[in-house]
N, C-alpha and C positions, 0 to 999 in steps of 0.2 A: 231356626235352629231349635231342635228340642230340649229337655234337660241333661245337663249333663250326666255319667254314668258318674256314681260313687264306691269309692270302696273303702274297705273295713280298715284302718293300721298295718302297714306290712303285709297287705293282701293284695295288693295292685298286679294286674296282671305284666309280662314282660312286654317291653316298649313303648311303657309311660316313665318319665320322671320327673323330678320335678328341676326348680331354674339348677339348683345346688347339685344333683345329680348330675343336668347335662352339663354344668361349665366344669367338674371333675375330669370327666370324658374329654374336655374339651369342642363343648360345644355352645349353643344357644338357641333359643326358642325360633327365632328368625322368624318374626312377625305372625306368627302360627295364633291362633286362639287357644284358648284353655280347653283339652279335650279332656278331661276329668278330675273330681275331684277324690280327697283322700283325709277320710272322718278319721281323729283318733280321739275317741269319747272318755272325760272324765265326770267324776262326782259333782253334782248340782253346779255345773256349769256346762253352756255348749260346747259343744266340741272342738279342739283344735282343729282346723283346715288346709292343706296344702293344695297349691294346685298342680296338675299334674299333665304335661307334654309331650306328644309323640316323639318318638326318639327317633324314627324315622324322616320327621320332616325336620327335624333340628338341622342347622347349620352350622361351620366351625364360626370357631370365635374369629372376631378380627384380629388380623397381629397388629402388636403397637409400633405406631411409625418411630422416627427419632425427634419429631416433632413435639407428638402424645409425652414420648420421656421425659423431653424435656418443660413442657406444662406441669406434668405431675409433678418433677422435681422444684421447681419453683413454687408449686402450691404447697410441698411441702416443708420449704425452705420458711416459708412464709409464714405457716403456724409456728415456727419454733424462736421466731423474733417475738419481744416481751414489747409491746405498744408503749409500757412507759419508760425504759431504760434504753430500749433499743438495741437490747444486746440480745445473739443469739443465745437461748436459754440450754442446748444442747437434748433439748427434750419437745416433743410439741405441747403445748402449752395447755393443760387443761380449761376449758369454756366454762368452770365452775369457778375459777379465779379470775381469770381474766388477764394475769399477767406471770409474771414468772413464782418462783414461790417468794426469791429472797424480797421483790417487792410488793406480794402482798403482805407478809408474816415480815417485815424488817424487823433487824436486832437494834433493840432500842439501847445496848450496853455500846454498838459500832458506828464510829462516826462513817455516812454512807457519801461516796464517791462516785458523781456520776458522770 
């Protein structure tokens, strides 16, 4: 395979796009290779890159079984339990705390109840 073609920011011809493009559409790459790329060039740094897809050989997206639903909702069931109190936190839990807020940042004025 040779190099690929590039093109300029917003200069791409029609019937490339990129992954964000075709899953709008509702589509996906469907195992295709990368048929181009796409420079958008700033000050003393290289360029931003995207990669760019025939729209032609894209495929639809899969639909989600009731299976799929129900994994998702469990994984997300799961982030919003707090590991030390154990209680759903009503929020998913940011990965910068590690636990919920009231047990990182406890009020040292309230006796804590768990």
């Amino acid at each position: 395979m040779g190099a690929l073609p590039v093109f300029r920011w917003r200069l791409a011809p029609d019937g490339y796009a990129t992954r964000r493009q075709l899953r709008a559409r509702g589509l996906r790459p469907g195992g295709q290779e990368v048929a181009a790329t796409l420079e958008r060039p700033r000050r003393r740094r290289e360029p931003l890159v995207a990669y760019l897809y025939r729209v032609d050989l894209a495929k639809p997206v899969r639909p989600m079984t009731p299976g799929r639903w129900a994994a998702l909702a469990a994984a997300n069931r799961a982030r919003r339990v707090c590991p030390e109190c154990r209680r759903d936190a009503g929020y998913v839990i940011p990965a910068s705390l590690g636990t919920c807020v009231p047990c990182a940042y406890p009020d040292p004025d309230s006796p804590r109840s768990v």
